[in-house]
C-alpha positions in Angstrom: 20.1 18.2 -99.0 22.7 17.4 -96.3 21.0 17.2 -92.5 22.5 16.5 -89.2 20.0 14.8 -86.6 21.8 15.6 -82.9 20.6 13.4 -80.3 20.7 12.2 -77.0 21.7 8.7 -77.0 22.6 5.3 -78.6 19.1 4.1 -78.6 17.6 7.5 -79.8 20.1 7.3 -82.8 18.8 3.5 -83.1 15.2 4.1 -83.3 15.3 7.6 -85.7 17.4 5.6 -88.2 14.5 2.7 -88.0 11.9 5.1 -88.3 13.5 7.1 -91.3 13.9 3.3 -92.7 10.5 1.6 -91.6 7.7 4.6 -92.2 10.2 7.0 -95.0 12.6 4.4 -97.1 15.4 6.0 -96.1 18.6 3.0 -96.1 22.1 2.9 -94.4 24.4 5.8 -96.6 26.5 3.7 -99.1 27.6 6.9 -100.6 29.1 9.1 -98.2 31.9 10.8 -100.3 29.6 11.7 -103.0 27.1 13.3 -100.4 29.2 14.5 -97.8 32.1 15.5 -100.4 33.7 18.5 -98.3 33.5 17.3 -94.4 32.2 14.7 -92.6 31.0 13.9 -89.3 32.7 11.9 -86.7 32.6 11.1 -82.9 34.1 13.3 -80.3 34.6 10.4 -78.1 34.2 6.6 -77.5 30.3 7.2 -75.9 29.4 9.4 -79.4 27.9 7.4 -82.3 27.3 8.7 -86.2 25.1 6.8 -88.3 24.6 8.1 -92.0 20.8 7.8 -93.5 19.9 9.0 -97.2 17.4 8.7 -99.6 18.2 9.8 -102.9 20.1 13.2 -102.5 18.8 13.7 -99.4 21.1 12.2 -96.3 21.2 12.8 -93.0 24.1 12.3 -90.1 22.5 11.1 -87.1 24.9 11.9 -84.4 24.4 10.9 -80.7 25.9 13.1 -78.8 25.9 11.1 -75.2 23.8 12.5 -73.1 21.5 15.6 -72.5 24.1 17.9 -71.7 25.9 17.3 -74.1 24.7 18.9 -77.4 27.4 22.3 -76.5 30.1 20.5 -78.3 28.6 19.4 -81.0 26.7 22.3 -82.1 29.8 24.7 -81.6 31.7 21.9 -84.1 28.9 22.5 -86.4 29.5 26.2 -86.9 32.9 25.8 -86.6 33.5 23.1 -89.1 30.7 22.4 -91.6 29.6 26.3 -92.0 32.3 28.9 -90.7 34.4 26.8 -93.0 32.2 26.2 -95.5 29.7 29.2 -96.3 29.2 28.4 -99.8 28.6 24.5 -99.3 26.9 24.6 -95.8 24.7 21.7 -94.0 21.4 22.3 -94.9 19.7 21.5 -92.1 20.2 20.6 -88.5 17.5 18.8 -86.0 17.7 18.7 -82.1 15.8 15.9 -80.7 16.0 15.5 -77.3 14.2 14.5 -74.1 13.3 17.7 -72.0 13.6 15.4 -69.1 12.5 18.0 -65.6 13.3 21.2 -67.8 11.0 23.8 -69.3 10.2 23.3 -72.5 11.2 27.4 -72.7 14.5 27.2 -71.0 15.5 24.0 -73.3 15.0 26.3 -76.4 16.5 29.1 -74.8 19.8 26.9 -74.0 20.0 25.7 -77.8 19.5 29.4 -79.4 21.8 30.6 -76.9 24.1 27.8 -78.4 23.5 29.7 -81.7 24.2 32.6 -80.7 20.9 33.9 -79.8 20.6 34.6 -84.2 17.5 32.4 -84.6 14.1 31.9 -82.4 13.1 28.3 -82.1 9.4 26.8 -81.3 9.1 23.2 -80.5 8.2 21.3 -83.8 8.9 24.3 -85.6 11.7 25.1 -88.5 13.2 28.6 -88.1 16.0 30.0 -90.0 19.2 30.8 -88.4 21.0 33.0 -91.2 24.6 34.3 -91.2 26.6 36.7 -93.8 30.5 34.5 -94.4 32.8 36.0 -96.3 30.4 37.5 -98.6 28.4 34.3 -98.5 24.8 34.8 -96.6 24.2 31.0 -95.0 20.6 30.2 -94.4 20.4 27.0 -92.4 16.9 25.2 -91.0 17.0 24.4 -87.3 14.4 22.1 -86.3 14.0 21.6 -82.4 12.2 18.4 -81.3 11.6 18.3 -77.9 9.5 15.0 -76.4 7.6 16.8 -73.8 7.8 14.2 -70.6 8.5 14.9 -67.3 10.7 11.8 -67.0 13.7 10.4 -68.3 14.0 8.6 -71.7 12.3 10.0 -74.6 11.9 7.1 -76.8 10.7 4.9 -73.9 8.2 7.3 -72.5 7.3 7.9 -76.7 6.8 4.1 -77.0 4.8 3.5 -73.9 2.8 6.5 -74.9 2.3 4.4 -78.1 0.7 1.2 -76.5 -1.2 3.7 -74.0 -3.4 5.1 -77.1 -3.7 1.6 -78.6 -6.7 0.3 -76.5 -7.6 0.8 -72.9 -6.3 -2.6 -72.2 -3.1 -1.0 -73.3 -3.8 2.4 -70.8 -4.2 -0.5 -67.8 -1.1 -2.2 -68.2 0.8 0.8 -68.9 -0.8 2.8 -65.7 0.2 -0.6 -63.8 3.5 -1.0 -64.7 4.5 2.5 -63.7 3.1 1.9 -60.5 4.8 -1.7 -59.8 7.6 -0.4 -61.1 7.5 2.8 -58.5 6.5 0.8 -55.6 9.7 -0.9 -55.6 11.4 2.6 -55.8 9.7 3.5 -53.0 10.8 0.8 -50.8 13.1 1.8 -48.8 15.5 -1.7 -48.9 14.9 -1.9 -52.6 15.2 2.3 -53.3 18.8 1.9 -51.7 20.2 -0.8 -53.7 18.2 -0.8 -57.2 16.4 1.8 -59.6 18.6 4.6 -57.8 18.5 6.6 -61.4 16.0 8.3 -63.4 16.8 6.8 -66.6 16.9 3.1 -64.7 13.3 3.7 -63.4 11.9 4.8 -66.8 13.5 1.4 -68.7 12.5 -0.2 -65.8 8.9 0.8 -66.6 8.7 0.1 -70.9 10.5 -3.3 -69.8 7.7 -3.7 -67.7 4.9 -2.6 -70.1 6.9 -5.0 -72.5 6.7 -8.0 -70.3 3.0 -7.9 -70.2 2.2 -6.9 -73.9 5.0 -9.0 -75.4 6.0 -11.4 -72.5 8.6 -13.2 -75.6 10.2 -10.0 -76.1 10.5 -9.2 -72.8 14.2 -10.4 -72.6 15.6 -8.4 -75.8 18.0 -6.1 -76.3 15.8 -2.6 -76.8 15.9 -3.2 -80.8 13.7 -6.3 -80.2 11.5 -4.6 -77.7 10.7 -1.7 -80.1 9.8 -4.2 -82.8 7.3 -6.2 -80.6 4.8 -3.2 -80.7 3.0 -1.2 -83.6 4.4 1.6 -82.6 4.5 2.7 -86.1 0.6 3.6 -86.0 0.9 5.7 -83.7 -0.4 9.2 -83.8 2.0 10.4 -81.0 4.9 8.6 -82.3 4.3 10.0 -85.5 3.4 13.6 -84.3 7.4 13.8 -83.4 9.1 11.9 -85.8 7.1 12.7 -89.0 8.5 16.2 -87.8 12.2 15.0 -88.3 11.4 13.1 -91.9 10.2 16.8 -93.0 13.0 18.4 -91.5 15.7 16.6 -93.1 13.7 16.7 -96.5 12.5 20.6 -97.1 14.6 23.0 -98.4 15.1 26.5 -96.8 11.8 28.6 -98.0 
């Protein structure tokens, strides 16, 4: 089956591709044409990424969209392009993942079926059907929303320091402590002027400082290296979102 995993950014589309490598064997697409033989996907812009996973005749386009507010686009392509256009070779399935940041978990899903057209009901974690009749074709295609349920910025950070958190309580101490270093200094006023002036800053800010003190000869990598300096891969929480992808991208319409 043919999937297409939206997401927020660069390092989101990083780490599902790992995971969908490390914990499901899924490898870099070699064979595009033979299982995207009708349409592909491509960026909109210079900030949008594509990265193609499969695993056997399963495969997956894992498309960063850029940013949180910026799945309109790409969804609208999607009905436009790879189902309007093609009712009787559709994309089987298509995954949301994405941070819900200060939002309501309700209005998040509300925004996303509104961006279907209101013709499906999504749950968070949940596969529902959105179904269409095309030119005498009926479409049934899976939509899987994934929602990381933080109040801050940066999913896969927040997901990853969750991760070391549930480890060991030595783990809960240095996380709880780094947050707090790390908003001290936001709360200077002198420093809160010049550095840390963004949401997404303070969170990275925070995993670099849980990093430090877990993995102090990681602490200076690019977030690749960071992510592979903790088990993150045992991880029941980590797990509880992703494992939700991997079954997305790999079970047929009921």
């Amino acid at each position: 089956m043919r999937s297409i995993l939206l997401c927020e950014g660069p390092d989101d589309l990083w780490f599902s591709a790992y995971y969908l490598h490390k914990v499901a064997g899924w490898d870099t697409c070699n064979t595009i044409n033979d299982l995207w033989p009708l349409y592909k996907v491509y960026p909109a812009n210079r900030k949008q990424l594509v990265e193609y996973m499969s695993k056997g005749i399963d495969s997956v386009a894992i498309w960063c969209v850029a940013g949180k507010d910026a799945f309109d686009l790409p969804i609208a392509t999607i009905l436009d392009k790879f189902i309007s256009a093609y009712p009787f070779d559709p994309v089987n399935s298509i995954v949301i993942l994405r941070d819900r940041d200060t939002d309501t978990e309700e209005s998040v899903l509300a925004h996303i079926s509104a961006l279907f057209c209101n013709k499906v009901t999504l749950s968070n974690h949940s596969t529902s059907v959105y179904s269409e009749s095309i030119d005498g074709e009926e479409v049934r295609i899976n939509i899987t929303p994934v929602l990381i349920p933080f109040n801050d910025c940066g999913a896969i950070e927040s997901l990853l320091m969750a991760s070391i958190r549930e480890e060991n309580t030595e783990g809960q101490i240095i996380v709880d402590e780094a947050c707090s270093y790390i908003d001290g200094l936001v709360n200077n006023h002198d420093v809160g002027q010049l550095y840390l002036t963004h949401a997404r800053e303070i969170i990275k800010a925070k995993f670099a400082a849980t990093i430090a003190a877990t993995n102090p000869g990681h602490a200076t990598g690019l977030f690749q290296d960071l992510v592979m300096s903790c088990p993150w891969e045992k991880s029941e929480y980590v797990k509880s979102h992703f494992d939700v992808i991997v079954h997305a991208v790999t079970t047929p319409i009921d």
